[in-house]
N, C-alpha and C positions, 0 to 999 in steps of 0.2 A: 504494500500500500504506500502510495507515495507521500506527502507532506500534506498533509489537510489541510493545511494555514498557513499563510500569506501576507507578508506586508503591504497591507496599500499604501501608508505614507509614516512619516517616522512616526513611532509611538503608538499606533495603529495595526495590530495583526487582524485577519478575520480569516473565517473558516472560507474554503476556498466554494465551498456550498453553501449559500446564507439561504437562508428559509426567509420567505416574502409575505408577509403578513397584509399585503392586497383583497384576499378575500375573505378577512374578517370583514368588510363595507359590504361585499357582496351578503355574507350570513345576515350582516344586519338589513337588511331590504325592505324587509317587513316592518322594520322601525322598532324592533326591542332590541338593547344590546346583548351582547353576550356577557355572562359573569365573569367577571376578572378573575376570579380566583381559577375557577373551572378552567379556564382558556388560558390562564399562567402555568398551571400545570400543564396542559397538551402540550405550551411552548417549551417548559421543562423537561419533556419529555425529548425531546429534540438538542437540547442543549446536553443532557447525560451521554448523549453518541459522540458529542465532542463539535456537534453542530450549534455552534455559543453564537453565531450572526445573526440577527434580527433585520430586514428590511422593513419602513415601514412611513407613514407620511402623517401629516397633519388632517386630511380628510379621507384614511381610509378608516372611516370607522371609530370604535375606540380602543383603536392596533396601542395607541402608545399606551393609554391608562392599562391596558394586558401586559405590557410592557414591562413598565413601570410596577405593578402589582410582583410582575416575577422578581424585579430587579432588587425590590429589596431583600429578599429571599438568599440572593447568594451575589455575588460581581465577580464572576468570570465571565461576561455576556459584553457584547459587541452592541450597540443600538447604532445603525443607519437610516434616522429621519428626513422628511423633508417639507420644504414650506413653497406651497404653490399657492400664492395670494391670485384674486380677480385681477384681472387686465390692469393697468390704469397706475396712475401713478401712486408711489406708498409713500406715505410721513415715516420719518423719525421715529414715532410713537407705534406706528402699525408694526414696525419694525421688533422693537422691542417688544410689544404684546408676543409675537410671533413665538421669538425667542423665548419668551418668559412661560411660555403656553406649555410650547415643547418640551421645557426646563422641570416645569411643574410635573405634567401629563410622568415623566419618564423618571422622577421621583432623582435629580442629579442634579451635581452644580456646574456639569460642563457634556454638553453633546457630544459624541465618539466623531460626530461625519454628519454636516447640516447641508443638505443638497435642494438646491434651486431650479424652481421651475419656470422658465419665461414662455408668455403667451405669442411678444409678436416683439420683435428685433425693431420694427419701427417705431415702437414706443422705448425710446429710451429711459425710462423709469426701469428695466429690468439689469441695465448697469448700475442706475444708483441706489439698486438692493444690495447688489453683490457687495458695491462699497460699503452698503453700511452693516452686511452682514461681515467684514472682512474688521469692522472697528469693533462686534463684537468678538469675533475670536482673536483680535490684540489684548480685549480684555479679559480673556480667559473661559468667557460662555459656553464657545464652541472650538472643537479642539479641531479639527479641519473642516473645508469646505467643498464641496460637490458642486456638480449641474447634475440636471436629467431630463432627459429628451432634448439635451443641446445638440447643433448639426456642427459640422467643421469649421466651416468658417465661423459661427460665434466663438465657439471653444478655443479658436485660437485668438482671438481679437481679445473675448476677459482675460488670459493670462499674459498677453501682451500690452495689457491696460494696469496690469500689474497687480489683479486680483489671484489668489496662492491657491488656484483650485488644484486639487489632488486625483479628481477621478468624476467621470460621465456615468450613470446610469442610463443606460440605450435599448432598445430591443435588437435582439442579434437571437437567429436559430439557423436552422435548414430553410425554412421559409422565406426569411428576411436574413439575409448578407449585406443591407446597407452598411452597417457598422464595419465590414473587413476592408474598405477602399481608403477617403479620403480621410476619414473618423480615425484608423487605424494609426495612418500617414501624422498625423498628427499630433497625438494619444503619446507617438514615440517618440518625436522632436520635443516635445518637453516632457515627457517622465508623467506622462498620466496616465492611469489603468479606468478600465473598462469595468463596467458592475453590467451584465446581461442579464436581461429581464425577456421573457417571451418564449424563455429557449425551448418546451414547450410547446407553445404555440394552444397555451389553454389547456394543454393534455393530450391535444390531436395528435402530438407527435409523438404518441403513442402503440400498445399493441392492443386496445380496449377498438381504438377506431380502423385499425385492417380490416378492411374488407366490408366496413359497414358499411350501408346508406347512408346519404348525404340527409343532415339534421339543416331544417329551416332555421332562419334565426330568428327567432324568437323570446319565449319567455321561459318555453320550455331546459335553456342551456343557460349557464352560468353566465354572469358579466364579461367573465374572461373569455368563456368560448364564444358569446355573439361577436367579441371583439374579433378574437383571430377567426371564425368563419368568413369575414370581410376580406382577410389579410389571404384568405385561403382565395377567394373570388376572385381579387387583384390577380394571385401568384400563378392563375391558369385554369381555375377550379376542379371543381370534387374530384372528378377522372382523374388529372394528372397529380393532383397533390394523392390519390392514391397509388399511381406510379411511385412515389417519393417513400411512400410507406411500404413497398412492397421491397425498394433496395435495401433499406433501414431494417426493415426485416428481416433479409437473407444474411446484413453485414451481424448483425444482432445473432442470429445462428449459428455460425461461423464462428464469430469469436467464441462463444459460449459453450464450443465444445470442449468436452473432458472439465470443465470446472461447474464444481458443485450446485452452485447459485445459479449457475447459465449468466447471460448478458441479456438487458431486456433492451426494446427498443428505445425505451427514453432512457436508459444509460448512452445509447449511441447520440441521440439525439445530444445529452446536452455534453459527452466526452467531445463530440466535435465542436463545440464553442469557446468551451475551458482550454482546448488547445490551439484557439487563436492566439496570434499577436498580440498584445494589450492587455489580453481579459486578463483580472485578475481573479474573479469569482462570479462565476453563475447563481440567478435567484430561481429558487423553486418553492412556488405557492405551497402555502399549505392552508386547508379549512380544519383550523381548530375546532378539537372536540369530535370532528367527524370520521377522520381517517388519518395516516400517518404513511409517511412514505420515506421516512427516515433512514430505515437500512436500505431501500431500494438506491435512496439518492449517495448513501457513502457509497455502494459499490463502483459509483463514477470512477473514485479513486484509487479503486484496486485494477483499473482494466485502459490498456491503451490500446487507440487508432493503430496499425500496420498502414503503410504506402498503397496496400490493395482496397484496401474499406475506404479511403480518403478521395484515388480515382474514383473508386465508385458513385463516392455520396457527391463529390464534386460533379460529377457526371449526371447525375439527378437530377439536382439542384439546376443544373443547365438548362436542363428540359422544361424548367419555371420561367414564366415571364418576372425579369427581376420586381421587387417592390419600389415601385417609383419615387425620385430624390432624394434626401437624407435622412438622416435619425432625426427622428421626432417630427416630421414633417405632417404624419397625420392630423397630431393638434394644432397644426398651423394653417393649410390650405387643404382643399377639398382633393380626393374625396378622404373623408375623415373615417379614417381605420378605426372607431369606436365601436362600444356595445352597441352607442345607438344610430352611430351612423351620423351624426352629427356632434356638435358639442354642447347640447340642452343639460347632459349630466354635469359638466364641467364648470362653465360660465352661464354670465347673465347677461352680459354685455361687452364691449369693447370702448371705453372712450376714446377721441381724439386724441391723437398722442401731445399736439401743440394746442393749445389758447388760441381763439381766431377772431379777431376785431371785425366790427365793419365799417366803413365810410363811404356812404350815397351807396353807389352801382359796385363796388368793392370790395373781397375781404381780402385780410393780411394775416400772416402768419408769424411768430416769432418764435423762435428755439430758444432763448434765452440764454445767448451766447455775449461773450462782453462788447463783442465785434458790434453786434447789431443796437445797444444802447450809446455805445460810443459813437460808430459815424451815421447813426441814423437812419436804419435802414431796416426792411421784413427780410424773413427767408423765404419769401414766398407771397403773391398778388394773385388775386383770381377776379378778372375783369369779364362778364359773360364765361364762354367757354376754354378761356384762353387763362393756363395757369403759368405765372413766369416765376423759376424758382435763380435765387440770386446765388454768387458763386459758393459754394460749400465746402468748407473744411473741415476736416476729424477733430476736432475741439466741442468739448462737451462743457459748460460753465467754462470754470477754470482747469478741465482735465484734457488731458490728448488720451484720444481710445486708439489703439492699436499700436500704442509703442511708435518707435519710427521703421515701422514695418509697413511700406507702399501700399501690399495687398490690403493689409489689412483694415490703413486708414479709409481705401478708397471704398471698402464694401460698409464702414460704420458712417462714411460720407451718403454713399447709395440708401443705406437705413434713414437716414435725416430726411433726403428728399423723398421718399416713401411716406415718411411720416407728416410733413407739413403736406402731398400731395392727398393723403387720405383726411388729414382735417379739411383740406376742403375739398373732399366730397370726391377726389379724383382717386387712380390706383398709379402703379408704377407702369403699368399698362398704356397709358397714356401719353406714355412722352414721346415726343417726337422728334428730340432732337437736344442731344446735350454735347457739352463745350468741357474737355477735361485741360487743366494746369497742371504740369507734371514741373516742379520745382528744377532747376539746371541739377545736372550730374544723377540725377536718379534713373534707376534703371525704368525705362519705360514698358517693361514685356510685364513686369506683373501687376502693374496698373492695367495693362489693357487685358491681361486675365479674367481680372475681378470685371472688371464692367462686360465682363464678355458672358461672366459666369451669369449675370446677374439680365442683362440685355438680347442674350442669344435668343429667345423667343420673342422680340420685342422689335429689334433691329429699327431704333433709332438713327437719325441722321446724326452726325457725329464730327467732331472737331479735336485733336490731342494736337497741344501745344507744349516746349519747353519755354515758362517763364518763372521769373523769381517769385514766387509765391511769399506773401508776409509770414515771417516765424518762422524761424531755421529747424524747427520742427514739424511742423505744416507741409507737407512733401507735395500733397495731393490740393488740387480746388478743381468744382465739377457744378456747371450751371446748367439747367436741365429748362425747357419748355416744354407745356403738355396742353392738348387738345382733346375736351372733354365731346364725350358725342352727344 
């Protein structure tokens, strides 16, 4: 058997199997909780195999008060929370509620691993979380910092804003290989591990669903399985995603000869995630009180992939239409890989990410940058259909987001005009035609990456120029007009 446990960041081990406490919310449904004490034992029961990691968030339920009920009980346990506030911009004080909630809820004076969830990249309020969650763990709150469901280019842009995240929670399985490309690429230029969630796939990615009929999604299946039933439609549906179970299956046979236990197929299932690049630990649901699948899931770590099982599952996997864009992308644009298919469970709203004035026939937009009070001027006019946004630079208040890393400025630049173009009423959709300032001496290929990354469906008229941009930090400046229909 190989190491159970892993460091994700100094001072920090966790079981390399962390049990996900996601469908305590689902149990709760019906609207009664479950008893702490009841459900701290089930998790106790989990933590005696040496499986001591908790995955767990602020609205799944009341994961953390089960939690927390155990924790007093013993402290060799791991708690990985997280705080997904509504869209929109947070105070100082939301902030600290958050913190203080979680603090309470888990019965401790300091979080193991506090991981953030952001709605929409164009509302910059989801940096000036991270910063204020980064003043709590200077002061000792929280002992490291997470994202989850962040895509690459965010992930790189907070840690080169100089926020000290340590690790992504992502969906990664057989089904979903987003997380092995850019996520990966990036996870290892700065020293950040991967927390997988999904790997699963609800259970499907199992030996209970060979060979059976395709289940409607309905009310009839767990939160988790309507979700991945979605994820299954996307990936090619029922047919081939039982193709994908039938290789799983015969690799699942194969290895399990002559050893006692056998191999089942969700050990193969989640053996090939655990032995990505990055991952540092796979999450495996568990419905306290109802079942337990504890010894199933150590066996992950008595049993490895061979070169043969790896063709193969790779070869599957092929036969999938990939899951479209990046990690997390579900909760962000359509179609929305949820239970319900939209994000009614989720949110209530979205506000305007910018304050929008009006004057006569006009509205104006300001980001609230010192630029724009000083020489007097919006980020953004909307006269009739015609929205004209002014030159934009990676400067947040008084912050530079993305380090002095080109790509990075130029897509948190792309965020900004996203964001004053959805306050008033427009999308990125819309633009017709933007004007990039690439500062003298900087390389020009990966500014035109990013807007490429970001424009390729869009295909703008376009202008890149080398001039001296204000602020020897300042690399990028990007003025965009849009044409509302």
């Amino acid at each position: 058997m190989e190491d159970p446990r892993t460091p994700l960041a100094p001072g920090l081990e966790i079981s390399r199997i962390v049990t996900g406490l996601w469908q305590v919310a689902d149990q709760e449904r019906a609207g009664a909780a479950l008893d702490p004490r009841a459900a701290a034992d089930a998790m106790g029961d989990y933590a005696d195999t040496g499986l001591t990691t908790f995955d767990m968030a602020d609205h799944y339920g009341s994961a953390e008060v089960i939690a927390g009920t155990l924790a007093a009980r013993r402290d060799d346990l791991q708690f990985l929370t997280k705080w997904v506030p509504e869209p929109g911009p947070a105070s100082e004080e939301a902030v600290d509620e958050a913190v203080a909630r979680a603090l309470e809820r888990l019965g401790t004076d300091c979080i193991d691993l506090l991981q953030f969830h952001a709605w929409s990249y164009a509302d910059p309020s989801w940096l000036d979380c991270l910063f204020m969650l980064a003043e709590h763990q200077a002061a000792g709150r929280i002992r490291h910092l997470g994202l989850t469901n962040c895509d690459a280019v965010h992930l790189d842009m907070a840690v080169r804003s100089g926020v000290p995240i340590v690790s992504n929670q992502v969906c990664f399985s057989l089904l979903d290989r987003r997380a092995a490309g850019a996520m990966t690429e990036v996870c290892r230029a700065h020293g950040i591990r991967l927390l997988a969630y999904g790997t699963l796939a609800g259970g499907f990615l199992s030996d209970r669903w060979l060979g059976r009929d395709e289940p409607p999604i309905d009310e009839s299946l767990t939160w988790s399985q309507m979700k991945y039933r979605r994820f299954i439609d996307r990936a090619g549906g029922w047919d081939r995603f039982q193709g994908l179970l039938g290789v799983v299956d015969g690799v699942a046979r194969r290895l399990g000869e002559g050893q006692p236990t056998g191999v089942s197929m969700a050990n193969v299932a989640c053996r090939y995630v655990l032995e990505q690049p990055a991952v540092a630990g796979i999450i495996v649901g568990a419905r306290l009180g109802e079942n337990s699948h504890a010894g199933d899931n150590l066996r992950v770590l008595c049993m490895a992939l061979d070169d043969e099982a790896r063709r193969e599952l790779d070869a599957a996997c092929a036969l999938l239409d990939p899951i479209g864009g990046d990690c997390g992308d579900e909760y962000r644009r359509p179609p929305y890989l949820t239970a319900s298919g939209d994000l009614s469970h989720h949110v209530t709203s979205f506000p305007a990410p910018y304050p929008v004035r009006r004057s006569g026939a006009a509205e104006y937009v300001s980001t609230g940058t010192p630029w724009e009070e000083f020489a007097g001027f919006s980020r953004a006019v909307r006269r009739g259909s015609r929205i004209h946004v002014a030159g934009t630079t990676a400067s947040h208040g008084a912050r530079l987001i993305g380090g002095r890393d080109p790509a990075a400025q130029t897509h948190f630049i792309i965020d900004k005009i996203e964001g004053a173009l959805q306050s008033l009423g427009a999308t990125l959709e819309d633009v017709v035609r933007t004007r990039v300032y690439i500062r003298e001496g900087v390389d020009w290929e990966p500014v035109a990456r990013a807007h490429g990354a970001r424009f390729a469906d869009i295909r703008p008229a376009n202008t890149t120029v080398y001039a001296n941009t204000v602020g020897d930090d300042l690399l990028v400046e990007i003025e965009a007009d849009a044409e509302v229909a």
